[in-house]
N, C-alpha and C positions, 0 to 999 in steps of 0.2 A: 577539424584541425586539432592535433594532441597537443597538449602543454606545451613541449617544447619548442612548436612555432610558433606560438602565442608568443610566448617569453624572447625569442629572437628577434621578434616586431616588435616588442618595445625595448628590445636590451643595448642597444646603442644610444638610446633616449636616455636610459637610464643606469644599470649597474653590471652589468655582469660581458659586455660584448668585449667580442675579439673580431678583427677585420684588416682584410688584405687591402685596405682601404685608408691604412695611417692612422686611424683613429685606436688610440691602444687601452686599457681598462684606465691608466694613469690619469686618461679624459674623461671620463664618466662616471656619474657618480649616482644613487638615488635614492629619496628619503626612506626613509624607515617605513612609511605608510605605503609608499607604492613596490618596495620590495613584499613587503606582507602580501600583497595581491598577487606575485606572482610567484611569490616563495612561501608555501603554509602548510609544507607538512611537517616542517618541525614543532608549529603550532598545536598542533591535532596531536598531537601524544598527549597522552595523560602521564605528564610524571608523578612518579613515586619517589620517597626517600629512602636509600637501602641504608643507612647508617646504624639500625638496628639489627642487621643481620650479627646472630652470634657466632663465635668461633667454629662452632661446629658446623653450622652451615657456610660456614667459608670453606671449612677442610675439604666439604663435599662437593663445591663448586668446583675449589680449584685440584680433586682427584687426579685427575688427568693428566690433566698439568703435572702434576710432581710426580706422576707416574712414569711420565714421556722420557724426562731429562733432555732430548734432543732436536731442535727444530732445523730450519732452513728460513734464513734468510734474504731476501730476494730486492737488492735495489736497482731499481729499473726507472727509469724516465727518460726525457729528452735531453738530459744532460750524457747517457749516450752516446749521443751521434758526435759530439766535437770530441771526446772520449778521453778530457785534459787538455787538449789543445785551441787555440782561440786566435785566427788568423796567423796561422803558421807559429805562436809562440806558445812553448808549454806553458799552463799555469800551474803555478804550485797549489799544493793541496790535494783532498781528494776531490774524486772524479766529479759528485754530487753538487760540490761548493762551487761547481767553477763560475758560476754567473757572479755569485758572493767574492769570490777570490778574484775574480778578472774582472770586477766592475763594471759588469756586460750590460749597459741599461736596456730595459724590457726591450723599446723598438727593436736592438737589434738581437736579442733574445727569442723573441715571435716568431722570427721565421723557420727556426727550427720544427716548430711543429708541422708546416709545409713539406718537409721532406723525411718525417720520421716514417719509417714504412717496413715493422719488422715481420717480414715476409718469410724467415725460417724459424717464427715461436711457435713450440711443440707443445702443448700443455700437456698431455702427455708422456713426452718422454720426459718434460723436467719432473714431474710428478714421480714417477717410476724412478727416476734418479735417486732423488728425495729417500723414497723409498728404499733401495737397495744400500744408502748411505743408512740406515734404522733410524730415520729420522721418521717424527712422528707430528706434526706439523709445518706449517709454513706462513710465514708473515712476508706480503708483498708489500713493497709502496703502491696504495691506492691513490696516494696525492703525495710528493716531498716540498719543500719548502718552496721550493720554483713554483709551487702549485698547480701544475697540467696535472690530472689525472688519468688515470692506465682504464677509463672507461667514457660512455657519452653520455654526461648528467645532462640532464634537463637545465641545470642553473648555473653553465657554463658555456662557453662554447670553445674554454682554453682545455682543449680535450681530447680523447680517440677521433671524437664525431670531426674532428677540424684534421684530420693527418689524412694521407692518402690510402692508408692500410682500411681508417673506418671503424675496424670492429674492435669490439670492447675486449680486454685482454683479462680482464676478473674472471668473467664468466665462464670461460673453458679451464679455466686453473680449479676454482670451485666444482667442476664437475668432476674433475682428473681427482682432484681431495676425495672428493665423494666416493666416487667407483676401488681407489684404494684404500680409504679408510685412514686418509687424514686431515689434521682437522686444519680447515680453512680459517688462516686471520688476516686483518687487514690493519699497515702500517696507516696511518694519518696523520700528515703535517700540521700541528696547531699554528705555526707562526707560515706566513704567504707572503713570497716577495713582489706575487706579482696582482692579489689582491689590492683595487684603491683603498679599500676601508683597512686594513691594519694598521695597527694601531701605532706603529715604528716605522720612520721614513727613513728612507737613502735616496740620494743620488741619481742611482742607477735601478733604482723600484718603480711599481708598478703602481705606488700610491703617491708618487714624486710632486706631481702637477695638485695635489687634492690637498683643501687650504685644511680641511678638519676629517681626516680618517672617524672613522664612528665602530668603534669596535660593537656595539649592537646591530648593526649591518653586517659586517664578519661575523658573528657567532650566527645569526641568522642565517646565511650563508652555510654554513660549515656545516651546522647540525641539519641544513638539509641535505648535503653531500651524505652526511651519516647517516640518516635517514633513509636515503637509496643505499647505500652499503649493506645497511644490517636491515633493510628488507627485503633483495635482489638477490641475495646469493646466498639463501639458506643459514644454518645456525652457523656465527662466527664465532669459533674459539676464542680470539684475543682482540679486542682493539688496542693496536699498540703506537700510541701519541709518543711525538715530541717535538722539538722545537717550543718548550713550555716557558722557557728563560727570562723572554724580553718581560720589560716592565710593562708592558699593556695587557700584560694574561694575569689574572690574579687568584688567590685561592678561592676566592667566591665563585670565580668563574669556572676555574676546577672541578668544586664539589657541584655546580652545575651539570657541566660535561659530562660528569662520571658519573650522575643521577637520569641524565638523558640517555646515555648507551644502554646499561642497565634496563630503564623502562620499554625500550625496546625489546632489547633479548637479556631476558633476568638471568639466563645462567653464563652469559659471557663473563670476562673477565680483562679488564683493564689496567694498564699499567700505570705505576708509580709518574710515568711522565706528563698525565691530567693535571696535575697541580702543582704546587713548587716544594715542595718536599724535597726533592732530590738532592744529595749533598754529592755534586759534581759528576765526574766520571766515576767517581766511585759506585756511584746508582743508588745508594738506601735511601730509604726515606728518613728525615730527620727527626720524625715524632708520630705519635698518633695523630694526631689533629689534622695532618696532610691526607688523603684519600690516597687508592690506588692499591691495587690488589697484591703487586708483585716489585722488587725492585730492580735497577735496569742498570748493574756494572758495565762498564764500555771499556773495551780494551781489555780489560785485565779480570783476573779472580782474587775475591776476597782473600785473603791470609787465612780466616776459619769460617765455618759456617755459622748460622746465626739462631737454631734449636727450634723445634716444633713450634709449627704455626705461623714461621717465617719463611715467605715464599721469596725466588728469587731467579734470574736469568744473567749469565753475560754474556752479551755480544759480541761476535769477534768478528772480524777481516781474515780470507786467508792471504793477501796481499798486506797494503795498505790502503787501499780505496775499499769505499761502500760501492759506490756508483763505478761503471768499467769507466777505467784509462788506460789506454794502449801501452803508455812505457812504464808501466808498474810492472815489474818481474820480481818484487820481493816478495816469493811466495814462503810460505811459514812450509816446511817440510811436514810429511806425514807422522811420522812418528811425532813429534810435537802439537800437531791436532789433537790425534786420538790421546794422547798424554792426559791434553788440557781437557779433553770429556771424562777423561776418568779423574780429572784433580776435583773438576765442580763436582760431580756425581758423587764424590767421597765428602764433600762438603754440605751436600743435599739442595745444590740447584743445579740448576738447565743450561745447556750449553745453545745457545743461537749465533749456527754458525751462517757467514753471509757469502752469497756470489753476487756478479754484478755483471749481468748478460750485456752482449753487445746490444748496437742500435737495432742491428737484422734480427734479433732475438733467440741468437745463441748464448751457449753457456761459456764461456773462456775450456780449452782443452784443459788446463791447467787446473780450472776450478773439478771439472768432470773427475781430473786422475785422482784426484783429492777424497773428493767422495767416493768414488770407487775403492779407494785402499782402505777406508773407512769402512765402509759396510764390510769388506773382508775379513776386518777383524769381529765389528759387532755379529755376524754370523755365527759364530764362535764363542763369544761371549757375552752378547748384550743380554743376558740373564744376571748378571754382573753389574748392569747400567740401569735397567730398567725397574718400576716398581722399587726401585732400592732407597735407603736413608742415611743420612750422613755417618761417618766412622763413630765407632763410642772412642777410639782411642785419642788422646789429645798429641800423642807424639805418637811414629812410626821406629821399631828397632830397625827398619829395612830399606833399599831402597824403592819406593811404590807410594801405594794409598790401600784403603780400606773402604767398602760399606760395606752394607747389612741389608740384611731382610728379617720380616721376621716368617717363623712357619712352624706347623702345626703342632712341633714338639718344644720348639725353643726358638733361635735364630742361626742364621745362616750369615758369616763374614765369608767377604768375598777381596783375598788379598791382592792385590795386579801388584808381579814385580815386574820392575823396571829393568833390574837388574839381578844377574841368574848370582847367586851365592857363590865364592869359588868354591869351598867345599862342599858344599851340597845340600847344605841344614840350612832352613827357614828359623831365624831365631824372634820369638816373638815372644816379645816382653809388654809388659801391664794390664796384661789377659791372664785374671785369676781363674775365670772359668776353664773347666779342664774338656778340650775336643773330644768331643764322642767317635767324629769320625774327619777324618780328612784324604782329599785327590783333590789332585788337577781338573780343569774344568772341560770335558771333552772325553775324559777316561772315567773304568769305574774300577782302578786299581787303589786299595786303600794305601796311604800312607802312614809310615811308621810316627809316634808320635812319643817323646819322651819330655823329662824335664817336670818341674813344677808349678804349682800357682806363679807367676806374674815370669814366668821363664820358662817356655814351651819352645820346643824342639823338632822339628820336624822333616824328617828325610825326606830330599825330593828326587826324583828323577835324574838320570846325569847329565840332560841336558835342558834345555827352557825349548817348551813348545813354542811359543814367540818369540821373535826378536825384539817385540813392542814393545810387549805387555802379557806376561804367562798369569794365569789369573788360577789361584789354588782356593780350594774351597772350605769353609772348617765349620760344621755341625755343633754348634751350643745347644745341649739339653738345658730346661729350663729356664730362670732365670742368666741374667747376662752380668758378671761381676769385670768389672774392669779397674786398675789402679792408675791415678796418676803418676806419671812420671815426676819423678824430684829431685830436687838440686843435695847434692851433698856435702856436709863439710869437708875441705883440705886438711892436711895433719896438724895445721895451728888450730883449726877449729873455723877459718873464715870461709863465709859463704858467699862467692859470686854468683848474682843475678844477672848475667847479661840477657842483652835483647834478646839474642838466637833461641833463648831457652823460655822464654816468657810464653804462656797461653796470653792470644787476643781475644776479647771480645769487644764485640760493636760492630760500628756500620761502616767505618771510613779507612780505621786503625789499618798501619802495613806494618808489614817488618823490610827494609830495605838494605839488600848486601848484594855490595860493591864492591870489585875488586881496587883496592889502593885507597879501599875507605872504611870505617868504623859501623860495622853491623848497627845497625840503628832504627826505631820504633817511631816512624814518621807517619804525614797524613793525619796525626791527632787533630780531629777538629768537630769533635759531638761530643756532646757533656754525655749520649751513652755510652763512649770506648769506656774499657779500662784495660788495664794491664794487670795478670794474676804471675805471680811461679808458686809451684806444690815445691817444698824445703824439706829436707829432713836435721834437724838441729839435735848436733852428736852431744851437746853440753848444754846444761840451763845455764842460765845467766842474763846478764847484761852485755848488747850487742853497740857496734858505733855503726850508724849506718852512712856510707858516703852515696852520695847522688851525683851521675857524668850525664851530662845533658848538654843542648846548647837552642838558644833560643833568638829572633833576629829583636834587635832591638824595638821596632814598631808592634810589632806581639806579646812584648815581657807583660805580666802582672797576671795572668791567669793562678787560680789557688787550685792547688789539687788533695786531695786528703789520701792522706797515707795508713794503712791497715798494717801494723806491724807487732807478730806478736800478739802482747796483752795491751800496745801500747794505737790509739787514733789519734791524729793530729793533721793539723792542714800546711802546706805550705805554697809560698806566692812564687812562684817560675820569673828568676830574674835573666834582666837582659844578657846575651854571651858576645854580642856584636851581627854574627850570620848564622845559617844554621847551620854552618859547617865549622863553627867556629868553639869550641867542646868548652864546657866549665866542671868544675868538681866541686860539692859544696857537702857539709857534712850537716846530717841532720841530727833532730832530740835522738838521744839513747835511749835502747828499749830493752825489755827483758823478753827472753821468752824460757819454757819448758823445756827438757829436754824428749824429743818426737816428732811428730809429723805436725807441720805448720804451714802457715801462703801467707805471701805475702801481696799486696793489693794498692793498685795508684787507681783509684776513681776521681777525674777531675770534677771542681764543683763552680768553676766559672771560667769564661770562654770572651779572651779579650779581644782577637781577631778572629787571623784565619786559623793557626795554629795554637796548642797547647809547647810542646817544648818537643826536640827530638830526642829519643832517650836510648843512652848507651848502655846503660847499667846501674845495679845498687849490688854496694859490697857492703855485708854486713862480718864488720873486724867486731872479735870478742875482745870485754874490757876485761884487764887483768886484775 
């Protein structure tokens, strides 16, 4: 008799059954000691502590990884088959949430499993998809928050093994990675609606009826699920957790987590969503002290990149559902995809972009066309994407992005415009180093190259080989000199700072511009942002600085210190009313030289959620 009949003969007894019989996981529950008996191979690991690993052996782990730039994301479960809809009514939200958004209590959530039966998944063809899009992995949901898994554990039976399809849907996707050469990961729900033992009750969960959830029961649980993951299907690229939020997951049980994956397979790599580190949709992690290898933007791309040794991915929808819903037709157009891989790629992280197959286990057409116009381009240029590291330039004279590589005489920038020059010249400014050689990328006709240090000139062709994204190529011998771009004084001698022109740095920090509203430097909320501008100040002297900011009243009192000049000093962020509601206030006078100078707001205390939004610093000469 193998394990998993054992464990079915006493799993209604005890913890883990599922049954067309009314009795749902919400009714059973089992101590800690007889789950040990029949759940122990997350026991049998010998963990290790990787907290020792140095930089450099991080770099070599995560190679790959920052090689790729490009994954595919795959959400898939039994949320599927009602596909947004819940007894003839749509639910709002995306497709995944709908049990969470509809209130769906388990009883009548279970039966879906009964009729999931995806009878046209290709592993195969989505594999080769994958592939023809240049992407270079894939992250499935192995388990989402509904907790059924896409395979048949031993320590469930909320699973493939309970659908009428049967077979495990892991294991031919791992094989398709395999045979083309990419790397297999697997997404994993930390938080379970439909677990008795987590640690956060509702309603309409699966832990509803259970007087004391035992989150050491869940984790037991869980790392045996990973246990079979990361021993069943060969070397996994990514274990990529979330659902880390609610208050019953804590950092101790993070750096747990991410010390059990690890001792499994030491050279995977785990994301920032193990622990609580994450500062929202943003994805950074907030400090060292939080674990996790990479961090996980959702929705959106960082404003700038975040410099060697900072890994990073963000996820997108090309709808707006993860999981399929049938009346989602807001698909994000082609040219705006591959945009946004070449905006991360210029930034030096990974783009994971997601589909969300039907219940039968297709791909939506929609999603397919997507990647198909995708891989059409990267054919073309993913020499441009791939292997490459964020731009040296902090501003763009053009419309497009930048990266680099580097090679064996110097380095290689690789410019994608967006848009064709109407006269025909690439003007490209705060690149001192002078092009050895420049073309287009697909020809080996040199380009004419004129102009000097930080103003280079270059003839292109009369017309753009893309309508996307023409990608030109320029040969730096040597070392690599680049200039910041900088603010200049007006004929009175004053210097405006605004937002637009500010270099970000940090994890959270945006620049937000709105039509019918004030360009503004919002999102502040990590004592690591700060805000820099490169200045060139035409006169020495003594400057008046004014500060336009606005702050909501329940967030005022944050100090921020200011870099001006020959002059540091701190100042407290008072209340404006909202944050749409602007104040002007005028800070200590400061001198500077006359030359090149930066100015600098590094906040040093953090009263809420926000620091202030910030419109601008005008620094008026005193007379």
């Amino acid at each position: 008799m193998n394990q998993k009949i054992v464990f079915r003969a006493l799993s209604l007894a005890l913890l883990f059954g599922w049954s067309s019989s009314n009795v749902t996981l919400a009714q059973v529950a089992a101590p800690p000691e007889q789950v040990a008996e029949v759940a122990n191979d997350s026991a049998a690991v010998m963990m290790k502590d990787f907290s020792g690993e140095t930089a450099a052996e991080k770099a070599d782990r995560m190679k790959w990884f920052n090689d790729s730039r490009f994954g595919l994301f795959i959400h898939w479960g039994l949320y599927a088959q009602p596909a947004g809809v819940w007894k003839g009514e749509d639910v709002k939200g995306i497709g995944e949430w709908i049990q969470s958004n509809g209130k769906i209590p388990t009883k009548d959530y279970e039966p879906l499993m009964k009729i999931f039966n995806p009878v046209k998944y290709d592993a195969e063809q989505w594999v080769s998809l994958a592939k023809r899009a240049g992407m270079k992995y894939i992250v499935i949901t192995s388990k989402h928050h509904d907790g059924f898994c896409l395979y048949d554990s031993k320590y469930s039976d909320w699973d493939m093994g309970g659908t009428p399809y049967k077979k495990d849907l892991l294991k031919p996707l791992a094989e398709a990675c395999r045979k083309h050469g990419l790397k297999m990961c697997f997404y994993h729900s930390i938080l379970d609606w439909h677990h008795p033992h987590w640690g956060i009750k509702e309603e309409w969960q699966g832990n509803f009826t259970n007087e004391k959830p035992d989150m050491e029961i869940y984790r037991t649980y869980m790392k045996n699920q990973l246990h079979e993951l990361l021993t069943n299907y060969g070397d996994v690229g990514i274990v990529w957790f979330d659902g880390e939020w609610g208050d019953c997951w804590t950092h101790e049980m993070g750096i747990d987590l991410y010390n059990y994956c690890r001792s499994l397979q030491p050279n995977t790599i785990v994301n920032n969503r193990v622990d609580k580190g994450r500062r929202g949709y943003a994805g950074m992690t907030a400090s060292t002290e939080f674990l996790g290898d990479y961090g996980t933007p959702e929705q959106s791309i960082p404003q700038t990149g975040f410099g060697e040794g900072v890994f990073w991915e963000s996820c997108m929808t090309m709808n707006d559902t993860w999981g399929f819903k049938s009346k989602d037709e807001n698909w994000k157009p082609n040219e705006k995809l591959i945009r946004n891989l070449i905006d991360i790629a210029s930034k030096g992280g990974n783009f994971l972009l997601n589909v969300g197959p039907t219940a039968e286990g297709e791909i939506p057409a929609a999603s397919i066309e997507r990647l198909e116009a995708i891989g059409q381009w990267m054919e073309k240029y993913s020499e441009s994407i791939y292997g490459t590291r964020a731009s040296p330039l902090d501003r763009n004279s053009w419309d497009g992005r930048c990266t680099r590589k580097k090679t064996a005489s110097g380095t290689r920038l690789y410019f994608h415009l967006f848009e064709w020059p109407a006269d025909g010249v690439l003007n490209i400014k705060y690149l001192n180093s002078e092009p050895a050689a420049a073309t287009m990328m697909g020809t080996a006709e040199a380009l004419k190259v004129s102009g000097e240090p930080g103003d280079w000139k270059i003839q292109l062709p009369a017309s753009a080989p893309d309508k996307i994204a023409s990608v030109l190529q320029v040969d730096i011998a040597g070392s690599l000199d680049v200039e910041p771009y900088r603010i200049q004084a007006d004929e009175s001698g004053k210097l405006v700072l605004a937002a637009g022109e500010a270099v970000l740095k940090g994890r959270s920090i945006r620049l937000e511009k709105k039509k019918n509203k004030l360009d503004n430097i919002n999102q502040w909320s990590d004592l690591g942002d700060r805000v820099l501008w490169n200045i060139n100040v035409a006169k020495a002297g003594k400057y008046r600085p004014m500060l336009k900011y606005s702050c909501e009243d329940q967030a005022a009192g944050s100090v921020v210190e200011f870099q001006i000049g020959k002059s540091t000093f701190s100042h407290t962020v008072a209340k404006t009313g909202t944050w749409a509601d602007w104040k002007t206030v005028q800070l200590p006078e400061v001198e500077f030289v006359a030359g090149k100078s930066q100015v600098v707001i590094q906040p040093k205390s953090l009263v809420k959620t926000g620091i202030m939004n910030l419109v601008s610093v005008v620094l008026e000469p005193v007379e």
